[in-house]
C-alpha positions as CSV (number, residue, x, y, z in Angstrom):
1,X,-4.5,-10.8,71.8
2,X,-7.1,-13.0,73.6
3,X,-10.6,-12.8,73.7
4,X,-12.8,-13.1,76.5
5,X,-16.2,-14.5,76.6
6,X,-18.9,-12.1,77.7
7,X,-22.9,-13.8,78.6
8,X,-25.8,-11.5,78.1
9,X,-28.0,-13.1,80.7
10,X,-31.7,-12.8,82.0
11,X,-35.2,-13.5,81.2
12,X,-35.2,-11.1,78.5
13,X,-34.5,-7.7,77.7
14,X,-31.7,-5.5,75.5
15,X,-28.3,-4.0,77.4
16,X,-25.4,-1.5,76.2
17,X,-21.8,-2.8,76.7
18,X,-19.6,-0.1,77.2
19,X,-15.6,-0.4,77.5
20,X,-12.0,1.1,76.6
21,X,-9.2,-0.6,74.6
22,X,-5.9,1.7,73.9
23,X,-7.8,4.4,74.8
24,X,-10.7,4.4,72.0
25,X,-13.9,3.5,73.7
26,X,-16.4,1.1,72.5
27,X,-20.2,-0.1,73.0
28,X,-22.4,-2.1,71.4
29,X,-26.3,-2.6,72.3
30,X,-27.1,-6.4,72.4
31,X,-29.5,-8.8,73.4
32,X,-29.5,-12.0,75.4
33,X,-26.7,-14.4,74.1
34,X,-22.6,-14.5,74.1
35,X,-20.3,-12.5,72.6
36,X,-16.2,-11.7,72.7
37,X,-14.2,-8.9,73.2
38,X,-10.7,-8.3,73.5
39,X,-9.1,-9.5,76.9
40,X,-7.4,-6.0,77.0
41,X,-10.4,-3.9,77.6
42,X,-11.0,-1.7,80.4
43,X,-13.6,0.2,82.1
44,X,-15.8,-2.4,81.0
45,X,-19.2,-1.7,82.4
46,X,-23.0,-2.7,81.3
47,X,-26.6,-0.3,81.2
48,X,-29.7,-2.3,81.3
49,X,-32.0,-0.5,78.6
50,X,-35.4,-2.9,79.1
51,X,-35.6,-6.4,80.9
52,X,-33.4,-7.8,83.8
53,X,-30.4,-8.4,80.9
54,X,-27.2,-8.5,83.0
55,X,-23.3,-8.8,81.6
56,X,-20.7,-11.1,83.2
57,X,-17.7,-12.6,82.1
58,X,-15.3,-14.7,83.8
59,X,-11.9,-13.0,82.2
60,X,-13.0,-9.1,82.9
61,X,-14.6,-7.4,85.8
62,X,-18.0,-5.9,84.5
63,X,-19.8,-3.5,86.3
64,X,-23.5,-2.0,86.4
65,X,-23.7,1.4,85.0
66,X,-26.1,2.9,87.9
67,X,-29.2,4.5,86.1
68,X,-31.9,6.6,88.1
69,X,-35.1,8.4,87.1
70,X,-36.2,12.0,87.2
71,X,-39.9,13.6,86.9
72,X,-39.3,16.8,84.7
73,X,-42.5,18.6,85.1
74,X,-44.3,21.9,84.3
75,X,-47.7,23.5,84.5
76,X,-47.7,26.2,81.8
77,X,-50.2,28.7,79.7
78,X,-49.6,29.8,76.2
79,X,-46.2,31.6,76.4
80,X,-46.0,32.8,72.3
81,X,-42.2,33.0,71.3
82,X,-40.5,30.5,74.0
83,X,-38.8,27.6,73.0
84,X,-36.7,24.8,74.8
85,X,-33.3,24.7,73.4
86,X,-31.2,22.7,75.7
87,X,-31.4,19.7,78.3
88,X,-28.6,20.3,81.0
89,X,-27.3,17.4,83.1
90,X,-24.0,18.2,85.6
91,X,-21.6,20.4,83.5
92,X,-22.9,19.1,79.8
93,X,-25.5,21.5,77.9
94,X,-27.3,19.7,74.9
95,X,-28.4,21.8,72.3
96,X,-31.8,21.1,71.0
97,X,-33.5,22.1,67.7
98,X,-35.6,24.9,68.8
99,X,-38.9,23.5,70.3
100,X,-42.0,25.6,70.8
101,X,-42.9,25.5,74.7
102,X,-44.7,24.7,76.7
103,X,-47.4,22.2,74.4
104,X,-45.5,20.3,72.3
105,X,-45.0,17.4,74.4
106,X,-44.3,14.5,71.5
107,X,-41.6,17.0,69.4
108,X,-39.6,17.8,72.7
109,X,-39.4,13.4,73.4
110,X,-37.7,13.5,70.1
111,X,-35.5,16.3,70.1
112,X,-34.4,15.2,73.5
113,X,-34.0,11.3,72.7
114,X,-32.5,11.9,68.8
115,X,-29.2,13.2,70.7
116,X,-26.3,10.9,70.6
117,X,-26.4,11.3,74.5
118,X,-26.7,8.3,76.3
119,X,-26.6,9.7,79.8
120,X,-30.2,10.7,79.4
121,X,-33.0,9.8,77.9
122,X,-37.2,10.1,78.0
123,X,-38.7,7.0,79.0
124,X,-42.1,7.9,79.8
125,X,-44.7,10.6,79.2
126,X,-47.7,12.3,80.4
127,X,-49.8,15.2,79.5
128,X,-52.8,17.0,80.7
129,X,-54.9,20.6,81.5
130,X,-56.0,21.8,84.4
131,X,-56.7,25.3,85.7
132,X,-55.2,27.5,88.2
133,X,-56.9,30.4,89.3
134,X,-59.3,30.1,86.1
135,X,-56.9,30.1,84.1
136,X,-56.0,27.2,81.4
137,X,-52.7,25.6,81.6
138,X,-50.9,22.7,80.3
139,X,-49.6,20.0,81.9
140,X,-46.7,17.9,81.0
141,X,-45.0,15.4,83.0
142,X,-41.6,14.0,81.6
143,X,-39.5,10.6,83.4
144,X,-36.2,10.7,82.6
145,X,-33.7,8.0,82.9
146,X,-30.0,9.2,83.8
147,X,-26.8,7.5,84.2
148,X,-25.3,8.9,87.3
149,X,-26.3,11.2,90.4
150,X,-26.5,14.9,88.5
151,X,-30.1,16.2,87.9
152,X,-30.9,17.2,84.7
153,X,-32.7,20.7,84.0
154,X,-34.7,21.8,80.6
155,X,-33.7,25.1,79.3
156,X,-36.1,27.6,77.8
157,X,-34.8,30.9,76.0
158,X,-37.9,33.6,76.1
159,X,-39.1,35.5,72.8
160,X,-36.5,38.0,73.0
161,X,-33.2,35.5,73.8
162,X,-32.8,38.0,76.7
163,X,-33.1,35.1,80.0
164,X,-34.0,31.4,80.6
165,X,-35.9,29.9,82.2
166,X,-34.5,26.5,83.6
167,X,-36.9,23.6,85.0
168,X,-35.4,20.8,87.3
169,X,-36.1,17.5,87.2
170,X,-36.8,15.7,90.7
171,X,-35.8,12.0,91.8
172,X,-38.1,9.4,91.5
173,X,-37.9,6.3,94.1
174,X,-37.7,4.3,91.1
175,X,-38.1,3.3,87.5
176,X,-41.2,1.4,87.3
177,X,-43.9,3.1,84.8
178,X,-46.8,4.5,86.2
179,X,-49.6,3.0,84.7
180,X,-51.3,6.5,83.4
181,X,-47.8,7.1,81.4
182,X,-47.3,6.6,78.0
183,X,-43.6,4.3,77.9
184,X,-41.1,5.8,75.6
185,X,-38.3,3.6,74.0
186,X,-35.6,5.5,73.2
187,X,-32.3,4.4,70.7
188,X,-29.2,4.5,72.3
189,X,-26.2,5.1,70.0
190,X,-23.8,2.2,69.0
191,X,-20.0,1.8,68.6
192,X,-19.4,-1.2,66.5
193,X,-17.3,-3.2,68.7
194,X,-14.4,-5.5,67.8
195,X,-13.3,-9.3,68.2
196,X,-10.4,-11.4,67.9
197,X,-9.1,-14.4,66.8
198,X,-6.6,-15.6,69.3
199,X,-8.9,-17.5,71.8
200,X,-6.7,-18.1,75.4
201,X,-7.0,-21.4,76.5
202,X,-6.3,-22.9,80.2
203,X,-3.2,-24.9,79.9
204,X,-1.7,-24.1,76.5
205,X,-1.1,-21.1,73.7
206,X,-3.9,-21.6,70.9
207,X,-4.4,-19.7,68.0
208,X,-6.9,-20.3,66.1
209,X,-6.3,-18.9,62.4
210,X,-9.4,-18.6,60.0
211,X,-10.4,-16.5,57.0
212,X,-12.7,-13.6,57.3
213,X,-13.6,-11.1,55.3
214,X,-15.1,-7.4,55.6
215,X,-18.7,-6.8,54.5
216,X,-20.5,-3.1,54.2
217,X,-23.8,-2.4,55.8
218,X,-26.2,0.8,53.8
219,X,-29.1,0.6,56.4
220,X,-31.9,2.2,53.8
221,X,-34.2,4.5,55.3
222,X,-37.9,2.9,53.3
223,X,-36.2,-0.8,56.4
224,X,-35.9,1.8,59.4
225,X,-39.8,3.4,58.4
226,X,-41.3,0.1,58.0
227,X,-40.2,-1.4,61.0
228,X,-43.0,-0.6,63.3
229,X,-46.1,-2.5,64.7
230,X,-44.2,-5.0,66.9
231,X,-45.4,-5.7,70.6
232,X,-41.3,-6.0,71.6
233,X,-41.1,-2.4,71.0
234,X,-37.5,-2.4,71.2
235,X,-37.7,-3.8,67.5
236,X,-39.5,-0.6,66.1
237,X,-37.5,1.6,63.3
238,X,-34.4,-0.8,63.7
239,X,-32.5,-2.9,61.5
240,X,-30.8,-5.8,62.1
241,X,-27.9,-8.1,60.5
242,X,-26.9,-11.1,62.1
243,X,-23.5,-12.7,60.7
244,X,-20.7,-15.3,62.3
245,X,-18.2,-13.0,63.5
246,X,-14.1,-14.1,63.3
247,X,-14.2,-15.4,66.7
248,X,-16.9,-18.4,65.1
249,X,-19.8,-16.1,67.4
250,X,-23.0,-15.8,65.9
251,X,-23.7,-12.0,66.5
252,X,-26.4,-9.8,65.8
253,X,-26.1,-6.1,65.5
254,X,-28.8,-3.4,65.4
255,X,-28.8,-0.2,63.5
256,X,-31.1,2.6,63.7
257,X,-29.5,5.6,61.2
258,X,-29.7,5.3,57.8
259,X,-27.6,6.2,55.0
260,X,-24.0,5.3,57.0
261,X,-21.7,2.3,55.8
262,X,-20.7,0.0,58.6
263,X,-18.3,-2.2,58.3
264,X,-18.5,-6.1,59.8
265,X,-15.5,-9.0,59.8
266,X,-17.1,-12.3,58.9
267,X,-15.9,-15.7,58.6
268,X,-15.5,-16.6,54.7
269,X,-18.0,-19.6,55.6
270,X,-21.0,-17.6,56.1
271,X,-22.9,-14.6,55.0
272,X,-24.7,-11.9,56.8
273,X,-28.7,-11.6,56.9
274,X,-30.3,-8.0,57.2
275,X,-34.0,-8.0,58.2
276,X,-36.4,-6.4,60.5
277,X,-39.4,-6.6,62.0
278,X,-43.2,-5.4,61.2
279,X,-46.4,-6.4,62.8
280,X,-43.9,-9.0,64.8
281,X,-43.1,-10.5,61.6
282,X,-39.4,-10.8,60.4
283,X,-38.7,-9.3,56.8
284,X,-35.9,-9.0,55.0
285,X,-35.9,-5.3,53.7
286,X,-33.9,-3.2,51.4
287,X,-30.6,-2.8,53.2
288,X,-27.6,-3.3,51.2
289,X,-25.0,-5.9,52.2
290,X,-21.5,-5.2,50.1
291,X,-18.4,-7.7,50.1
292,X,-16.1,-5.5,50.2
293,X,-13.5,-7.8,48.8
294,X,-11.1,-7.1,51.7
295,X,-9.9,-9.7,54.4
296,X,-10.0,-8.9,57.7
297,X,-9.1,-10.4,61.6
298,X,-11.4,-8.9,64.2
């Protein structure tokens, strides 16, 4: 099989690369740079998560994953027993961990963006008081980027788990931050991707042959806590391993679960480096790179 070249392009900024090959899907979140993927994959498309990064190749048609915002907003009093315990977007419900409602703003965020649900997540925040009618309430004011055109809604079961209550999100014109929100950057999951070695050239049949082998990845948990501090705050409680993938392409993947083994193909000639960053300084940590004395082609 042939692999295509695919540029990560812009002024700066972090993208997830999404496609299908035999019917597994893939994605990977990368930076600005190059990478390869198989010629055969389809439904390739691209999500901007922070800069202008765009994806284009000139071997597969790449398209942008449209992304809108919605304001998810309440004005609440003490309500003793009610909890969120779903975000809703089109016909998919996503169970939260129960979450006391309506004050606890920074807890929900989490529960919300610690879902392997990439559709939507919280990118910005805002709380506040105010009172209506003499009466105190609380104020919390949630943007929430979505991939697609359904509007998400946040579910809350009452003390007795006798009703909901369900609270729409609206459209927002745009994206940009408002300057009096807090900006939230969420993880995305990540689908190692593969490569190959079989490069297709313009006038003749090449294949290049080289020896690789397969290295294990422990991200440790002490690498993931101690990565915080940095002004790119996309690098906060992520690791990272940069290696020379089969396809001679220096790559750099980012991991943000610990305790999982992920596997890497690397060309013999090299070894992987896994590091992170604190304060805006690159360290390398604790994580535990593994030959795992097997060869391997993509």
């Amino acid at each position: 099989m042939a692999a295509c070249l695919v540029t990560i392009s812009g002024t700066s900024g972090i993208l997830k690369l999404n496609y299908t090959i035999s019917a597994v899907a893939y994605s990977i979140e990368t930076g600005i740079g190059t990478l390869y993927i198989e010629s055969t994959a389809t439904s390739v498309t691209y999500t901007t998560l922070s800069g202008d990064a765009i994806a284009t190749s000139s071997c597969l048609t790449i398209t942008a994953a449209a992304a809108v915002c919605n304001l998810l907003m309440w004005k609440g009093i003490t309500a003793p027993g009610y909890v969120a315990d779903a975000i809703i977007l089109g016909s998919e419900t996503n169970i939260i961990p129960d979450t006391i409602w309506p004050d606890n703003g920074y807890l929900l965020i989490d529960n919300i963006n610690k879902l392997s649900y990439d559709k939507l997540k919280v990118i910005g925040y805002k709380e506040g008081s105010s009172f209506i009618n003499n009466i105190f309430t609380y104020d919390s004011y949630y943007i929430l980027r979505v991939l697609g055109s359904d509007t998400p809604q946040l579910r809350v079961r009452n003390a007795d788990s006798t009703s909901y209550i369900y609270i729409q999100g609206s459209l927002l014109a745009n994206c940009t931050m408002p300057s009096d929100y807090q900006s939230i950057t969420p993880c995305y999951s990540q689908t190692p991707a593969t490569t190959t070695t079989t490069v297709a050239p313009t006038t003749t049949t090449t294949t290049v042959v080289v020896s690789c082998k397969v290295y294990t990845i422990v991200v440790t948990k002490d690498d993931l806590g101690n990565s915080t501090g940095n002004t790119v705050t996309s690098n906060n409680n992520k690791v990272f391993v940069t290696f020379t993938n089969c396809a001679g392409v220096v790559t750099t993947n980012s991991y943000v679960i610990d305790g999982l083994e992920y596997s890497i193909c690397v060309r013999s000639s090299s070894v992987p480096a896994a590091y992170y960053y604190q304060n805006n300084i690159q360290i390398s940590g604790t994580t535990v790179i593994t030959d795992a004395g097997a060869s391997c082609t993509s």
